[in-house]
Every structure is written in C-alpha cells, then in structure tokens.
C-alpha positions in Angstrom: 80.6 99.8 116.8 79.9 98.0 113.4 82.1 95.8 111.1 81.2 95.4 107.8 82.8 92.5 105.4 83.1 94.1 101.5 79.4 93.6 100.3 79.0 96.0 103.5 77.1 93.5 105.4 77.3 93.6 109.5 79.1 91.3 110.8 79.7 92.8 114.0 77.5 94.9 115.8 77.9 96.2 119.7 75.7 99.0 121.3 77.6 101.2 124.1 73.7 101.5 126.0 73.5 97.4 126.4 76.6 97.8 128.6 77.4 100.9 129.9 75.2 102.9 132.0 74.9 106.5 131.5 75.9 108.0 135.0 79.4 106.1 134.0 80.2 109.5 132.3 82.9 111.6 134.4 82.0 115.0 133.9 78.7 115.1 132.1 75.6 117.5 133.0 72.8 114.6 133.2 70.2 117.2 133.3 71.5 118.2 129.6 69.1 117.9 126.5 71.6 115.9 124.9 73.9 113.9 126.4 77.0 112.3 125.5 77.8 109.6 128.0 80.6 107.8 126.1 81.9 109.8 123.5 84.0 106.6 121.2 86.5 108.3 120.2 89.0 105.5 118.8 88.6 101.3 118.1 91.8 99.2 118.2 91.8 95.4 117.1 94.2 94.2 120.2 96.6 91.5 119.3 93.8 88.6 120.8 91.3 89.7 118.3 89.1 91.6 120.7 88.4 95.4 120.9 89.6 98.1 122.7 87.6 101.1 122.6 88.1 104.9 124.0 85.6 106.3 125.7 86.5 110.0 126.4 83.6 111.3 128.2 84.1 108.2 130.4 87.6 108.2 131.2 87.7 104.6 130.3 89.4 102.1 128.3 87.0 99.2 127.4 88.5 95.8 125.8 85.5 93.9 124.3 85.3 90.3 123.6 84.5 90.5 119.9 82.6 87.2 119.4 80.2 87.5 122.6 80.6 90.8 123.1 81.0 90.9 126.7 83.2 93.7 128.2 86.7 91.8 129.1 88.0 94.9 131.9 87.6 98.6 132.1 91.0 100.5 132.7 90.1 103.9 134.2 86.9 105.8 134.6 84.6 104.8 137.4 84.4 101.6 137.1 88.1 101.2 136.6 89.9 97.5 137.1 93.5 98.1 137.4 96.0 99.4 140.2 97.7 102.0 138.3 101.6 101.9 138.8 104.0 104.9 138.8 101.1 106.9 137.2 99.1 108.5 140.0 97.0 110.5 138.0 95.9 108.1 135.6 94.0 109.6 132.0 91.2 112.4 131.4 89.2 112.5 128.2 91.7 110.2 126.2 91.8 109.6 122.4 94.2 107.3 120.3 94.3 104.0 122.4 96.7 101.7 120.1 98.2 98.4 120.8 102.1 98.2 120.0 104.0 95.6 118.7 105.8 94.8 122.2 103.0 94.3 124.1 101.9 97.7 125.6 99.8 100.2 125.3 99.8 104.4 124.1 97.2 106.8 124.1 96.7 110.3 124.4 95.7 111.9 127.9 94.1 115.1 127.2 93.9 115.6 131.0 90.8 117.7 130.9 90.4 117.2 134.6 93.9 116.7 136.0 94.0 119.5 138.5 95.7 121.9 136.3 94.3 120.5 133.1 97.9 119.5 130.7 98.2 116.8 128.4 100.5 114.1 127.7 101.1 111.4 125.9 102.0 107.6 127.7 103.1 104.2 127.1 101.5 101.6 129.6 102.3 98.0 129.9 99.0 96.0 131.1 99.0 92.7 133.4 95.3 91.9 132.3 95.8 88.9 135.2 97.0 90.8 138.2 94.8 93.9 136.7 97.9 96.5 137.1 98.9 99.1 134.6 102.3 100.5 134.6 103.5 103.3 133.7 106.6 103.0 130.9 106.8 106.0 129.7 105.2 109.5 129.4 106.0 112.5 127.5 104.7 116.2 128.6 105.8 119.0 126.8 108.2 121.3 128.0 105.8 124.1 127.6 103.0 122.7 129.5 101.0 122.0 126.5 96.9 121.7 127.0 94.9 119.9 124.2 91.3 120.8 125.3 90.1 118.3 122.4 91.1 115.8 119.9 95.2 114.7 119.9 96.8 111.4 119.3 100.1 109.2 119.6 102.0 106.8 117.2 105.4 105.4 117.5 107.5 105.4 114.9 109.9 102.0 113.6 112.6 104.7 114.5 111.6 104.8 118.5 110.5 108.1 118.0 107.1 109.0 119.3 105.1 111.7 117.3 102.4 113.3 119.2 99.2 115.1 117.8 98.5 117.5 120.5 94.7 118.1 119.1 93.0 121.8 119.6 96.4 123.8 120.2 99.8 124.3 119.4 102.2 122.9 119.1 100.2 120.9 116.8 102.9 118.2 116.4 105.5 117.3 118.0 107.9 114.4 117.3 109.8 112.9 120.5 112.9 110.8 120.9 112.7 108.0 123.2 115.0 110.3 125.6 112.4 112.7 125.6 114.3 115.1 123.6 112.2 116.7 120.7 113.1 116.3 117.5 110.7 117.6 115.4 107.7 120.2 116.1 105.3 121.5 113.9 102.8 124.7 115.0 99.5 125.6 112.3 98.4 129.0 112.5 95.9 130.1 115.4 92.4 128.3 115.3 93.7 125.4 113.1 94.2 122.5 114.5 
C-alpha cells in the first residue's frame, strides 16, 4: 500500500511480506510458480484514521495503524480475532470492505469456499474491545447467486443497498432495507 501527497511523493508505504506470512493464504497451492498469498483487493480509510485492507486470498480483514504501521486485529482468515455473532459461516474471498457512517461495516462475501459456494452481501457491527462481530444484516439473492470473482456493496443515503455481484449475473442488484429488490440489472453473458 502507498499514499502519495500531490507532488506524488510517498508518504506512506506498508509491505503485506513484513507482516503477513505466506501460509496465511486459505486456499493457495504453495507449490505454485507464482503465488498470490494476499490478493489486496480494496483499502478503506476507517473513521480513526487507520486502514482497513481486504485480503481475498486470505479471508481476512486487516485494520492497520497508519502511523506505525502495526496490524491493529485481523477479522477472519486464520488468524482471525473476533467471535463472530449470528453469522456462522463468516466470509470467503471478500472484496469491498467500506466503513459506514453509523459505525459498521459492509463487504462483499464471494463465498468461494462456503460449502455450496453463494455470495452475499453483509453489514457487521464490530466491538474492536470485546473482539465480536455481529451480524446486522445480510442479503443473498433469491436465486442463489455465485460471484466466482470481483463484486462489491454500497449503501445508498436512501437505505437501499446496491450490490455488484462481480463475474455473473445478475450483475446488479439494488436491495431495500426489507430485503425486497428494487432494482436489478443483468449484462449479456461473459460481461461482467
């Protein structure tokens, strides 16, 4: 991760290899020519000025002090610091971690390795003391929709919650805070 100030000079630099070792990757072939261990998929300045950071081939969430750069907790993957609550599957190969104005948390679960792989997107509220993450709210669609790759969640100033369900279709779907749908968008076979 770099940040640059205007005259593109780095101000902030952290390297996934100084914290992270490589066997924390979930479902990577470690014999593999090339290997993708982490797989940083999305950055998110949290409201405390530090970093939270996907890790997709991890499973992980990672919030990073952004001065010292020290890793503040790890929410899922291996090394996972929170008691998840009403959620007992947790998140596979997320994208689109984002911080909301209320205090919690969405992303999008690809759920790669749930044990019929579907995706979903979810709302968590985080007690970064007491290390739990609850479960708010969670959409899956009606269809049993499975974004291998990619996909992405953003509320909307209306409530509504419009998901990006990555390599498939629906390609978009826009959900009430009921879970009804009121919006859905499909592309054409093979674009995503």
């Amino acid at each position: 991760i770099q940040e640059l100030d205007r005259q593109k000079n780095v101000v902030l630099q952290w390297r996934s290899w100084d914290h992270y070792q490589i066997s924390d990757a979930t479902h990577e072939d470690l014999t593999a020519p090339a290997i993708d261990y982490v797989h940083g998929n999305a950055i998110e300045l949290d409201t405390d000025g530090n970093l939270l950071v996907s890790c997709r081939h991890m499973d992980e969430i990672t919030k990073v002090n952004r001065e010292t750069g020290d890793i503040i907790w790890r929410l899922g993957g291996k090394h996972n610091q929170f008691t998840f609550i009403n959620d007992s599957l947790g998140f596979s190969h997320q994208h689109a971690i984002r911080r909301l104005p209320g205090g919690t948390y969405t992303l999008f679960d690809n759920g790669n390795f749930h044990n019929k792989p579907f995706s979903r997107a979810l709302e968590y509220r985080l007690d970064e003391t007491a290390r739990t993450a609850t479960l708010l709210w969670e959409f899956r669609h009606p269809q049993g929709v499975y974004g291998l790759a990619m996909g992405y969640v953003q509320r909307l100033e209306n409530g509504n919650t419009v998901i990006g369900w990555g390599a498939t279709n629906p390609t978009v779907t826009e959900v009430r805070p009921d879970g009804s749908i009121a919006y859905e968008l499909s592309f054409d076979p093979g674009i995503f």
